[in-house]
C-alpha positions as CSV (number, residue, x, y, z in Angstrom):
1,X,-18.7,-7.9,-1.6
2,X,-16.3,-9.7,0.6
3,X,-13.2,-8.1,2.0
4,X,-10.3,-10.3,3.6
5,X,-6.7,-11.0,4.1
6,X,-5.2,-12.5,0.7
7,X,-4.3,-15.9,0.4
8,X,-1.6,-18.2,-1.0
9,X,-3.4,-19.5,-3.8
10,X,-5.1,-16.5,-5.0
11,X,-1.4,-15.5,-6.1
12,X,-1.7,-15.5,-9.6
13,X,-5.2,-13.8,-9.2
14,X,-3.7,-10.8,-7.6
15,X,-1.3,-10.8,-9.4
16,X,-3.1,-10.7,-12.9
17,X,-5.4,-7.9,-11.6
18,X,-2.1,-5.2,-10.8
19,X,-1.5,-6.1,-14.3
20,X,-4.4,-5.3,-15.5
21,X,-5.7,-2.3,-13.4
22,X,-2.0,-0.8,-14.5
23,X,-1.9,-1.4,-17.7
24,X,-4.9,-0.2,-18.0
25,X,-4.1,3.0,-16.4
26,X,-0.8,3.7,-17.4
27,X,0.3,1.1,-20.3
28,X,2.0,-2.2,-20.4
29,X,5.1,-1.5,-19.4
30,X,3.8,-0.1,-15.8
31,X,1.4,-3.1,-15.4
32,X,4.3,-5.5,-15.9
33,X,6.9,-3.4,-13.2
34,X,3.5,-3.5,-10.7
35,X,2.3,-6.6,-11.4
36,X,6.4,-7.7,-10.5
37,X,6.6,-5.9,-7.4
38,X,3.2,-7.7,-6.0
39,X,4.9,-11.0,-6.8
40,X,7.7,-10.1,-4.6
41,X,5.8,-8.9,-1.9
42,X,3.7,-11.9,-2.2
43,X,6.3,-14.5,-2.8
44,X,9.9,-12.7,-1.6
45,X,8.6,-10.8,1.6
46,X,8.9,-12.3,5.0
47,X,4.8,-12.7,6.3
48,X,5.3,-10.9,8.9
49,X,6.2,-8.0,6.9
50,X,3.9,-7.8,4.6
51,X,-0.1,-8.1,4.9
52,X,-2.4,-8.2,1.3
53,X,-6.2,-8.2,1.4
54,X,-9.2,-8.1,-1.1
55,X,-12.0,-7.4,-2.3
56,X,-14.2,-10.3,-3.6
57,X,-17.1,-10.3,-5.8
58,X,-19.0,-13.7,-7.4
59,X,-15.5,-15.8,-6.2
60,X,-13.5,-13.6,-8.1
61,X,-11.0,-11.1,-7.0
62,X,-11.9,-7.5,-7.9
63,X,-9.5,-5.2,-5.8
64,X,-6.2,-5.9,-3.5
65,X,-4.0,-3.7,-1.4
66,X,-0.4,-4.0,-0.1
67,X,0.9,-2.8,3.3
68,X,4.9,-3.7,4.1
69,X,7.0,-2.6,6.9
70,X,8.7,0.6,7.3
71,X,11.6,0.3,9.7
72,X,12.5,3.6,11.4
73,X,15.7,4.3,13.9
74,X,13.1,5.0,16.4
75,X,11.0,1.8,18.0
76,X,7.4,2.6,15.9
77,X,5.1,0.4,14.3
78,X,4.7,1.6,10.8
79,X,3.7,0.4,7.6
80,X,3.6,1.7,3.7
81,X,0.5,1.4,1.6
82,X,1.1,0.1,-1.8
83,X,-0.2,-0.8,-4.2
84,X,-3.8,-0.2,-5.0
85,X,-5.6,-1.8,-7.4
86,X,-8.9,-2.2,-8.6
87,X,-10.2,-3.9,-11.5
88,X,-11.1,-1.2,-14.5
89,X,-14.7,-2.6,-14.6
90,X,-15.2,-1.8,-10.9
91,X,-13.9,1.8,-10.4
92,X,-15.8,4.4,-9.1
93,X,-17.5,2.2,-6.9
94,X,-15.5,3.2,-3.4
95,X,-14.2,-0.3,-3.2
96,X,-10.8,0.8,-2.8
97,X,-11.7,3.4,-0.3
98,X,-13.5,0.5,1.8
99,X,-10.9,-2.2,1.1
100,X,-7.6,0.8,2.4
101,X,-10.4,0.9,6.0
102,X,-10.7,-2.7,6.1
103,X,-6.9,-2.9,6.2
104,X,-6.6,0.1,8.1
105,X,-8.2,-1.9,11.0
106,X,-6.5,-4.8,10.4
107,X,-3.2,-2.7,11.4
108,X,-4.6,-1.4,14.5
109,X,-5.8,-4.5,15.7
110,X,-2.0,-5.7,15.4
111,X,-0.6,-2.5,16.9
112,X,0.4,-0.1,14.3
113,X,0.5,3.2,14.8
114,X,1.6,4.7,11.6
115,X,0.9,4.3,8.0
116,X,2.6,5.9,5.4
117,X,1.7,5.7,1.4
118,X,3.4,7.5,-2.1
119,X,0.4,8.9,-3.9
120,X,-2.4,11.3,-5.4
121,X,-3.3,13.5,-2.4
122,X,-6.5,13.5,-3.6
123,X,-7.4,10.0,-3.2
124,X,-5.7,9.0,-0.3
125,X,-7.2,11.9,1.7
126,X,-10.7,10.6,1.6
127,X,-9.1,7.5,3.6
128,X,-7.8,10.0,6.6
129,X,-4.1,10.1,4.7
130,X,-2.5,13.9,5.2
131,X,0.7,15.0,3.4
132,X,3.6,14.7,5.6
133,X,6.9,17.1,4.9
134,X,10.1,15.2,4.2
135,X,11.5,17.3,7.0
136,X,8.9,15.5,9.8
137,X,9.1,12.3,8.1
138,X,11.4,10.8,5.2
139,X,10.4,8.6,2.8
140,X,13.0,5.8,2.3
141,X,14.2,7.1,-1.1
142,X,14.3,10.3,-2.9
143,X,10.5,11.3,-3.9
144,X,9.9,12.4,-7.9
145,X,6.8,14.3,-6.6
146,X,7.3,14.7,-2.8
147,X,3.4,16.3,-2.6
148,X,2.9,12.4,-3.0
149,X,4.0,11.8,0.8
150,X,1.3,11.2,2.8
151,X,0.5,9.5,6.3
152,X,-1.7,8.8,8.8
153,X,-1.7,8.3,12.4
154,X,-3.3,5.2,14.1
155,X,-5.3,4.7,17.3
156,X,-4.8,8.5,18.2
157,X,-1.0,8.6,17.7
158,X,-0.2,12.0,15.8
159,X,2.6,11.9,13.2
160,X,5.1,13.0,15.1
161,X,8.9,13.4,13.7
162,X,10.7,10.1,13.0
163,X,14.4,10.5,12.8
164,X,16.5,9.1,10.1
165,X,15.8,7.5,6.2
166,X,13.0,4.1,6.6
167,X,14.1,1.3,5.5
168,X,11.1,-0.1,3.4
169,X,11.0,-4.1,2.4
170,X,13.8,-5.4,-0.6
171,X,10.6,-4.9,-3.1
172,X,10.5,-1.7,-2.5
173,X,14.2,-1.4,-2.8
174,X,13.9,0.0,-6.3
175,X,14.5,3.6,-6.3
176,X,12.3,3.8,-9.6
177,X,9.5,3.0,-7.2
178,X,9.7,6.4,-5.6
């Protein structure tokens, strides 16, 4: 298994595997509106903004994850995890718990201190992610299931309060997202 930053031409790849793993999941329709929003972070999203990477397995694709800027009032470094896919025939491997450290590391290397992700508590915890109250933290639009809310601190910073509403990339702009 290789894990690395995505590239250009694996576009369509990565795409096509959101689809899948979502639709799978949770039906058509949410494979479509996932497999959407990776385009635009992919195509639409300044690259400085946004940083993909994947899993690889026999030259093909079979996991990706998403991190894109979260802008606070206050000067932090901090990013949202989102989405996370892996192929159906490869769950229950851990290859998306090792693909969410790779990238993990990847962020610290490049300075930021705070990761944030909308999510199953469950899963995310066995990666180092803790809930995190609206009240410390918001997220950048109203939360459906706020126990989703969960963040983690990078290179020893603690998740301290961060003034103010995020401002999260335009795909993420959707409030149907949240």
């Amino acid at each position: 298994m290789t894990l690395a930053g995505f590239d250009a031409s694996q576009a369509a790849e990565i795409e096509a595997l959101f689809v899948t793993t979502f639709s799978h999941s949770e039906g058509p329709a949410e494979g479509e509106v996932v497999g959407r929003l990776v385009r635009h972070l992919m195509v639409d999203t300044d690259p400085r903004d946004v940083l993909g990477f994947v899993a690889m397995e026999k030259g093909r694709v079979v996991a990706g994850i998403f991190f894109s800027r979260l802008t606070f009032d206050a000067p932090v470094e901090a990013f949202l995890l989102s989405p996370v896919g892996v192929r159906p025939d490869h769950q229950g491997r851990g290859i998306g718990q090792r693909l969410i450290r790779f990238g993990l590391e990847r962020l610290k290397e490049r300075g930021v201190t705070r990761v944030f992700t909308y999510g199953d508590p469950a899963f995310y915890s066995r990666v180092g992610f803790t809930p995190v109250a609206e009240s410390r933290v918001s997220a950048p639009f109203r939360l459906s299931q706020p126990e989703g809310w969960l963040g983690q601190g990078l290179n020893g910073h603690e998740m301290t309060v961060l003034a103010g509403v995020p401002c999260c990339v335009t795909a993420f702009g959707d409030p149907a997202y949240w």
